[in-house]
C-alpha positions as a printed Julia matrix, in Angstrom:
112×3 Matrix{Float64}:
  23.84   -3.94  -3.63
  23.09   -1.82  -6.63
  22.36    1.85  -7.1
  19.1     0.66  -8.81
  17.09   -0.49  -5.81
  17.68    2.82  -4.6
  14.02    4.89  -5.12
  14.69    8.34  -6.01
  12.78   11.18  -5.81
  10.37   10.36  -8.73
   9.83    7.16  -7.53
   9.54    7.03  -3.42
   5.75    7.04  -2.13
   7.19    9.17   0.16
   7.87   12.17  -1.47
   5.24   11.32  -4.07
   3.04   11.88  -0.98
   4.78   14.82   0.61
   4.25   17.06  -3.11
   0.51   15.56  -3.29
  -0.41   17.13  -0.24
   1.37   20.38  -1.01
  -0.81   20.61  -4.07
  -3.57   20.63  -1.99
  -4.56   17.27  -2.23
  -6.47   14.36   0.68
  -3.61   11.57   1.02
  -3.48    8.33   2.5
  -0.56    6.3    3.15
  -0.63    2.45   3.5
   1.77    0.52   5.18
   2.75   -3.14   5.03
   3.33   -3.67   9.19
   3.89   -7.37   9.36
   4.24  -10.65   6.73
   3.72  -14.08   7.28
   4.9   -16.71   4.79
   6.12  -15.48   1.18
   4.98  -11.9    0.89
   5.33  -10.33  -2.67
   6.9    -6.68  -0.72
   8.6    -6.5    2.53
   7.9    -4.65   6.06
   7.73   -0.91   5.49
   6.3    -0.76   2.02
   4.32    1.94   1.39
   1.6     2.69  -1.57
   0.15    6.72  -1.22
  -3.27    6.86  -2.22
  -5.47   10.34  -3.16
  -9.18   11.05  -2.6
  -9.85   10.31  -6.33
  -8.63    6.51  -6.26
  -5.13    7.92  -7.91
  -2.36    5.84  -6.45
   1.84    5.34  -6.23
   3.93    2.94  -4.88
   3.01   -0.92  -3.7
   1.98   -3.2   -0.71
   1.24   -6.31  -2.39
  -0.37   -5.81  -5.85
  -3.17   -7.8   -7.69
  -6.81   -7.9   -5.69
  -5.1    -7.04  -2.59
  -3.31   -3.22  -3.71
  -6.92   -2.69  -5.28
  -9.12   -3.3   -2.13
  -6.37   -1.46  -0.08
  -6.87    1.6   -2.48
 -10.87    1.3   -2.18
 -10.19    1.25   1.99
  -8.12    4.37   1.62
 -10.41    6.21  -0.37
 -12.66    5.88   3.04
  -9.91    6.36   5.22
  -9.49    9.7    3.48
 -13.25   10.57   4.21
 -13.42    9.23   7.6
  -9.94    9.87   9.07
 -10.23    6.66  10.94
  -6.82    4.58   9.96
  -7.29    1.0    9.86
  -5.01   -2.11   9.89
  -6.2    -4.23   7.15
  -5.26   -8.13   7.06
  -4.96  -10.3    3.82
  -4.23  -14.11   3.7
  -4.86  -16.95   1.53
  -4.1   -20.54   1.26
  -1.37  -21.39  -1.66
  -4.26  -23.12  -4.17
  -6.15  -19.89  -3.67
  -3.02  -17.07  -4.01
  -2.74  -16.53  -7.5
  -6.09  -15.41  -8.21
  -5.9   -12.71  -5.2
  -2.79  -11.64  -6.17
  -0.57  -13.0   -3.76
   1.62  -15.6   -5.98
   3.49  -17.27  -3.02
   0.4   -17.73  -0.46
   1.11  -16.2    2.93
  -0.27  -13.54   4.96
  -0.11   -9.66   4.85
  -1.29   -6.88   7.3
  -1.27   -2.91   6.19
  -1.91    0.13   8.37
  -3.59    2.65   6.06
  -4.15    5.94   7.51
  -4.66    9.22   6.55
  -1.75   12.17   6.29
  -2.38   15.69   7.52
């Protein structure tokens, strides 16, 4: 394995998430909990999402980061964490952003 796949400490949602909220800021983490089928990122993926829509990291990408960002925005204003499910049929994948088909769940919830 290579160094390179490696986040560090600019890079990991984590601690992206971690200096967000010590700047004061609402933060919501997502979570990719399970994958069916070809899933563009793996089990334990995270994306960290603000109260103003800003976001780092990934779960999926295309349609499917986008609506998980809108959901966290909520999340942020409700506190009630959700699991989210996406899924689509290969003919319909590309054009929601999941290229290889399958299925995807995320646990968004808020942090603090």
């Amino acid at each position: 394995m290579s160094d390179s796949i490696y986040l560090d400490e600019a890079r990991d949602p984590l601690i992206i998430a971690e200096a967000w909220m010590k700047d004061g800021k609402d933060v919501a983490i997502a979570t990719v909990v399970e994958t069916w089928g070809s899933a563009p990122r793996p089990v334990g993926s995270h994306l960290v999402i603000d109260a103003d829509g800003n976001f780092h990291g990934s779960v999926s990408g295309g349609c499917v980061e986008g609506a998980v960002v809108t959901e966290a925005v909520d999340i942020i204003g409700s506190g009630k964490a959700r699991m989210l499910e996406f899924g689509v049929a290969d003919e319909t994948a590309w054009q929601v952003g999941l290229s290889c088909g399958g299925r995807i769940k995320v646990y968004v919830e808020r942090l603090g």
